[in-house]
C-alpha positions in Angstrom: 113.6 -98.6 122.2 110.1 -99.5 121.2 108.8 -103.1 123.1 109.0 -106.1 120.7 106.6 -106.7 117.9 105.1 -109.8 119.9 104.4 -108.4 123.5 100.9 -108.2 122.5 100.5 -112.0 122.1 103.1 -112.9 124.8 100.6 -110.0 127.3 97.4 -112.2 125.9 99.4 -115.9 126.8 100.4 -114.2 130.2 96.8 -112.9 130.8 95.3 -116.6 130.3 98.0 -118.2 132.1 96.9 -115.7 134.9 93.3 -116.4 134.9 94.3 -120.4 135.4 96.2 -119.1 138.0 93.5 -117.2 139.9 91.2 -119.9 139.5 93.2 -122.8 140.7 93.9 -120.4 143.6 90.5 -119.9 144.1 89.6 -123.5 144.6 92.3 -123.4 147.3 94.7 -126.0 145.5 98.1 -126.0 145.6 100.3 -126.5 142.4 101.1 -130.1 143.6 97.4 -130.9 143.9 96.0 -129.4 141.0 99.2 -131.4 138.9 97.5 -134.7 140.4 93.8 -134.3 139.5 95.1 -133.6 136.3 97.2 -136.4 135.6 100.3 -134.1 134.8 103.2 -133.5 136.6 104.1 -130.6 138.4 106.3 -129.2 136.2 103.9 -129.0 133.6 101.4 -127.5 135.9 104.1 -124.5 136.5 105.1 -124.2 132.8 101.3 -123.5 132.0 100.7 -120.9 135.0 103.6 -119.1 134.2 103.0 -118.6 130.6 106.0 -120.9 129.7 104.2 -123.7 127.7 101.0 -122.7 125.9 98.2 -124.4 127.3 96.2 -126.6 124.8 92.3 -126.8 124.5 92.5 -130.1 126.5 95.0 -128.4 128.7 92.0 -125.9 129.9 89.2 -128.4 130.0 91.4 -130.5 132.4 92.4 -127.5 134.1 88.5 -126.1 134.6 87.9 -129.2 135.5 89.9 -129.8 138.6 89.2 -126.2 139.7 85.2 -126.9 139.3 85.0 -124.3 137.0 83.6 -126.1 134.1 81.9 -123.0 133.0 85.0 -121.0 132.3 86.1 -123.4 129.5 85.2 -122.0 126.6 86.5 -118.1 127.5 89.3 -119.2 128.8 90.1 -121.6 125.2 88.9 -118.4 122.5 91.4 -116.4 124.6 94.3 -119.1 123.9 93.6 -119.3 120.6 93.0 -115.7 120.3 96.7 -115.4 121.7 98.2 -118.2 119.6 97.0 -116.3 116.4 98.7 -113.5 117.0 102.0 -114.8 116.8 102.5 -117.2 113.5 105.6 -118.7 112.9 106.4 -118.3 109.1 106.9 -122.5 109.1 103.3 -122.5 109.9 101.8 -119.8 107.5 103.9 -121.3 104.8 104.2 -125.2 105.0 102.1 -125.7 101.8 103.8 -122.9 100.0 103.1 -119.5 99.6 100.0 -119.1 97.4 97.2 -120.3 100.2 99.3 -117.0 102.3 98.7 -114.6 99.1 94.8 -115.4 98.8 93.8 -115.8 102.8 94.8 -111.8 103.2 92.6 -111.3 100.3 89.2 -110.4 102.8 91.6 -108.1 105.0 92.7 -106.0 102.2 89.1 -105.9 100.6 87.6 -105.1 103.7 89.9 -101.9 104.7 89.1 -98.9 103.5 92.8 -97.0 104.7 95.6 -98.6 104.5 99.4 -98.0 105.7 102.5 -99.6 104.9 105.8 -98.8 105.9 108.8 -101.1 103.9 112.3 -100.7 105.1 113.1 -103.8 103.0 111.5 -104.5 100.0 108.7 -102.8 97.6 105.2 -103.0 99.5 103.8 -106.5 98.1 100.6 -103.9 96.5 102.8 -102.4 93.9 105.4 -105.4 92.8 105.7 -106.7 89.7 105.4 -110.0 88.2 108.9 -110.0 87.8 109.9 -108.6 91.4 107.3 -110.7 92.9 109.0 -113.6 91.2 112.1 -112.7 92.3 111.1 -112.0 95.9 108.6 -114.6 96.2 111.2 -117.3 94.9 113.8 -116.3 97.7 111.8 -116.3 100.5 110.8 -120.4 99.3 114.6 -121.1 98.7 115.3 -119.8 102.7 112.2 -121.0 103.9 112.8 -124.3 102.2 109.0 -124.7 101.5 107.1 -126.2 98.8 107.7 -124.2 95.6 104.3 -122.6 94.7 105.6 -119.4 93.0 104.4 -119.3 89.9 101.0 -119.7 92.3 102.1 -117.6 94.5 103.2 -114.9 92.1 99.9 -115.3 90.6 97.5 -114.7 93.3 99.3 -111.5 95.0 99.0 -110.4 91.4 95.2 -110.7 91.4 94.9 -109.4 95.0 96.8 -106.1 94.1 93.8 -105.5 91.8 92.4 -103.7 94.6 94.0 -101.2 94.7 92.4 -99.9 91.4 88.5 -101.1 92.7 86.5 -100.1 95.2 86.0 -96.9 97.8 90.6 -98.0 99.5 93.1 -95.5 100.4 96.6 -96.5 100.2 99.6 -94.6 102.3 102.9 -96.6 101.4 106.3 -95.3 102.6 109.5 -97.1 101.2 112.8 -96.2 102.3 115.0 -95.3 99.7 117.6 -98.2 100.1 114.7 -100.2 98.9 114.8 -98.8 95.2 118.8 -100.0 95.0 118.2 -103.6 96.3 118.4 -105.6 93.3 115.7 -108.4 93.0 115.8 -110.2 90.4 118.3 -108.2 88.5 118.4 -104.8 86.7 115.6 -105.5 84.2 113.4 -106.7 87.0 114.2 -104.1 88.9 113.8 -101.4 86.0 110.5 -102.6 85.5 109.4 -102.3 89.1 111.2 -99.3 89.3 109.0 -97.8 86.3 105.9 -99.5 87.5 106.5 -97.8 91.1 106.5 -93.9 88.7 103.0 -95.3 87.3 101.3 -96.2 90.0 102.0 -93.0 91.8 99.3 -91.4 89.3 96.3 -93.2 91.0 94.2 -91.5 92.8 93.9 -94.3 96.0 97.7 -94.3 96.1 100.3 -92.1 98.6 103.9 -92.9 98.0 106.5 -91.7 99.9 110.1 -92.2 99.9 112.3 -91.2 102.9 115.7 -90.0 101.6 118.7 -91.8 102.9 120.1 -88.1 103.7 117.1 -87.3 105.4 117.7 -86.4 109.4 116.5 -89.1 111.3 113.3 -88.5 113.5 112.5 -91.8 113.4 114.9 -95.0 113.3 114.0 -97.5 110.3 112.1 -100.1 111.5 110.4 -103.5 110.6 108.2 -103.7 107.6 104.6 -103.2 109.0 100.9 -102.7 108.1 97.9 -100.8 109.4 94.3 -101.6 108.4 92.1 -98.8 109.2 94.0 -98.1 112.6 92.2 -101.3 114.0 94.7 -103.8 113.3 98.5 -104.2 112.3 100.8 -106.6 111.0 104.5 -106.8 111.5 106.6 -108.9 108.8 109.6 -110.1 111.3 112.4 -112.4 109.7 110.5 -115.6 112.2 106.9 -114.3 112.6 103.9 -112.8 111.4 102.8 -110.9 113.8 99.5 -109.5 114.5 98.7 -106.8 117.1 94.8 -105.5 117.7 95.2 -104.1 121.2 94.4 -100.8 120.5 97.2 -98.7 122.7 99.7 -100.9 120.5 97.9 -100.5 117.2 98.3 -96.5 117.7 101.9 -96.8 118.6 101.8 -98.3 115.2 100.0 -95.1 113.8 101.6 -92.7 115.4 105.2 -94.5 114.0 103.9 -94.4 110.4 103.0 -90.7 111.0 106.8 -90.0 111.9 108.1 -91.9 109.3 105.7 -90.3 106.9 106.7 -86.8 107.9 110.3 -87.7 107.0 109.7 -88.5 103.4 109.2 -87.2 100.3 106.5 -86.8 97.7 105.3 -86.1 93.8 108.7 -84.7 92.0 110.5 -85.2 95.0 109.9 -88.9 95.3 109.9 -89.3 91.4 113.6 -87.8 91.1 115.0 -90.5 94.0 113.0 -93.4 91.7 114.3 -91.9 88.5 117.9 -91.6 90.3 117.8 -95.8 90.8 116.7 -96.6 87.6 119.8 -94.8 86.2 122.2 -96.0 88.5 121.0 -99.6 86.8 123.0 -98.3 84.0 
């Protein structure tokens, strides 16, 4: 079984707690000692060097400071917040509501030229509809028991799905085919986005895929993720947003997708499975 989606950020919390490590041992202080010129107790000194409690920027300045290593501050702070950003708690990213979410991905998606995104769950936010994303959108607020924003919401993934019809993008999207029977927002809705789904297949920036629920398994289906120009991917988890750059994780992300793209079907292929849920709507 693959590592989980977050090792990346828990190896980056684990490397920083490390480096406090090395450098308290370095100025020859014992745990105890280093908890006294600190002002903290001990146990908190233990929780930070052993990547239990993330430190925070005062944390490190008081730390530096009682190793004399004043001029390893600021690394040692931009790699804690570089680690803390890679795994977001969705109580975080969505306390306001969900529109601020929809428009701050906005650069990402401009920005990468090819795109992947595999969907075990849901149709790939790119190619909802109004209706769907609604639907969707309106569900993840009741669970999350966030602001309500969706109109907003629905709104601005709307306008940030305009690119996939602008500029030089590639789009590789891979559904599997339970996703076309799971009934958001009711048949209509799901009509609709079942229709738009035959439509937007046509483009010339756009690769759908569906993997057949009889097709043999090569690949187990996993959490919905996205890869920006193999540099950078983002795993939806039912807690987390999380976002992985190291590169020997990013490819195990690549090479996944390739997999899972290998198992699924294309053109008439995928059309006939798409077709085959809209009638089952009756």
């Amino acid at each position: 079984m693959p590592t989980s989606p977050s090792s990346s950020a828990q190896a980056a919390r684990i490397a920083v707690a490390s480096h406090l490590r090395d450098l308290r041992r370095g100025a020859g202080l014992t745990g105890r000692e280093l908890a006294a010129r600190a002002g903290w107790s001990t146990a908190k000194a233990s929780r930070i060097e052993n990547a239990k409690t993330p430190p925070s920027d005062t944390d490190i300045r008081a730390w530096c400071q009682a190793c004399g290593a004043e001029d390893q501050t600021a690394d040692l702070i931009a790699a804690s917040r570089s680690a803390d950003s890679m795994y977001v708690d969705w109580r975080r990213k969505q306390r306001t509501g969900l529109r601020r979410l929809q428009e701050s991905a906005v650069p990402l998606f401009e920005r990468t030229r090819h795109f992947k995104c595999y969907c075990s769950n849901v149709i790939p936010g790119l190619v909802q509809t109004d209706g769907y994303a609604t639907a969707l959108l309106s569900a993840i607020t009741g669970f999350r028991r966030i602001p309500n924003d969706v109109a907003e919401a629905v709104e601005a993934r709307m306008a940030r799905s305009q690119v996939i019809r602008e500029g030089d993008h590639r789009f590789a999207l891979i559904v599997e085919e339970d996703v076309l029977h799971y009934g958001f927002g009711g048949a209509d809705v799901m009509a609709g986005q079942l229709g738009y789904l035959l439509a937007v297949m046509s483009l010339p920036s756009v690769s759908l895929g569906v993997i057949p629920r009889t097709a043999p398994r090569e690949m187990w289906p996993i959490e919905t993720f996205m890869v920006f120009d193999d540099e950078q991917a983002s795993i939806e988890l039912l807690s987390a947003d999380v976002t992985v750059t190291v590169p020997g994780e990013v490819a195990l992300y690549v090479r996944a997708f390739a997999e899972l793209a290998d198992m699924a079907v294309y053109g008439a292929s995928a059309r006939a499975l798409i077709n085959d849920a809209i009638n089952s709507l009756g």
